[in-house]
N, C-alpha and C positions, 0 to 999 in steps of 0.2 A: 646696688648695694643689697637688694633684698634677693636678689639673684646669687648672687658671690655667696649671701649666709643660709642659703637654700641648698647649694651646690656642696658645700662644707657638713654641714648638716647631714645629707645625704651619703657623703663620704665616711664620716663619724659611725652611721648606724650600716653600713652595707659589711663589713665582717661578722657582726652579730645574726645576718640573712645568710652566712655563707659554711657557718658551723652548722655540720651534718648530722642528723639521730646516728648512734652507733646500728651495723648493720644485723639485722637479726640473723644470730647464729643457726639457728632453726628450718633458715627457709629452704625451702623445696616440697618431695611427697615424703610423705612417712604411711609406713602400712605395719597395721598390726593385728596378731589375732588370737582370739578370747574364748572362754568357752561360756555358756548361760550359766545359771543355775540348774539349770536340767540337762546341762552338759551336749547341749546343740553347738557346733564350732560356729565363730562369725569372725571375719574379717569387719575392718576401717580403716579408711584410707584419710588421711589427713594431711591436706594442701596447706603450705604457709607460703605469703611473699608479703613482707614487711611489716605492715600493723597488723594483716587480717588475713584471710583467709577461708577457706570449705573443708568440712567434715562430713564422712558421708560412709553410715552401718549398712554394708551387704547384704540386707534381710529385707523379704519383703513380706509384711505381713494383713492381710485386707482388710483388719479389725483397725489397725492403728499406721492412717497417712501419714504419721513421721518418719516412721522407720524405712530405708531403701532409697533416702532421699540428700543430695545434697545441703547441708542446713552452713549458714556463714560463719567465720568464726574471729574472735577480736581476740588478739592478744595481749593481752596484761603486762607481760613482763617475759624478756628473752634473755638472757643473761647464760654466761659457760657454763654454769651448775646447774640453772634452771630456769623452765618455762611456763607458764599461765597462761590460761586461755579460757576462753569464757567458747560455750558452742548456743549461736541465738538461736534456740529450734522457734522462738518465739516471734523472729524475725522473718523465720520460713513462712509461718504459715501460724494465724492464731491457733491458741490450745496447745500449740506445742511446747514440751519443757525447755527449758534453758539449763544449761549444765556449767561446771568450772572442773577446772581439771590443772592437779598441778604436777608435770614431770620434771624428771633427775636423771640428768647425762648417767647415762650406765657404762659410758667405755664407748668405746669404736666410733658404729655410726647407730646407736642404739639410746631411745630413753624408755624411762619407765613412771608408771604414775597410776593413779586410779582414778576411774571415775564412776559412779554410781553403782548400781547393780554387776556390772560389769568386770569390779574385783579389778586385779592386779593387770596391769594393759604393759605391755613392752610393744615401744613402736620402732623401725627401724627402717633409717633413710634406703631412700632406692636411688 
């Protein structure tokens, strides 16, 4: 008997195991590229596959070990118009910042979004 209402049980909750997260629209590389403030060019390159994913600024600079470095990245929210992302640079390596960053499907295979100093970012799938 305790079998039978264990088996039934079991059956009851195994459809609710079998509904899937919807797939992030976003995933693959995206690259994109910026200019400083003082007008130096810098590419980023930005891997997604499903929750998370690496971020990682083309510059290497000897004063400051974040930059040049793959940092991981969590994403917040994929959706057709739009995506969040959190970049842990705090996860990489203590001291380093954490950033959020929110883009906006631009058309094609293009979004756009900003993040810190960096101003207006257009990234585009490859």
């Amino acid at each position: 008997m305790k079998r039978a209402y264990l088996f039934a049980l079991g059956l009851a909750l195994a459809p609710t195991g079998l509904v899937a997260q919807e797939a992030n629209p976003y995933n693959g590389t995206w690259v994109g590229k910026y200019t400083t403030p003082k007008g130096a060019p810098r590419t980023v390159v930005l891997v997604l596959s499903g929750s998370g994913g690496t971020w990682k600024n083309h510059v290497r600079i000897k004063q400051n070990p974040c930059l040049g470095r793959e940092m991981p990245v969590t994403v917040a929210r994929a959706t057709a118009t739009d995506l969040m992302i959190g970049i842990d640079g705090s996860k990489f390596l203590p001291g380093c910042k954490d950033f959020r960053a929110r883009f906006s499907n631009a058309g094609g295979n293009a979004i756009e979004g900003r993040i810190g100093k960096m101003g207006k970012l257009t990234l585009v799938r490859q």
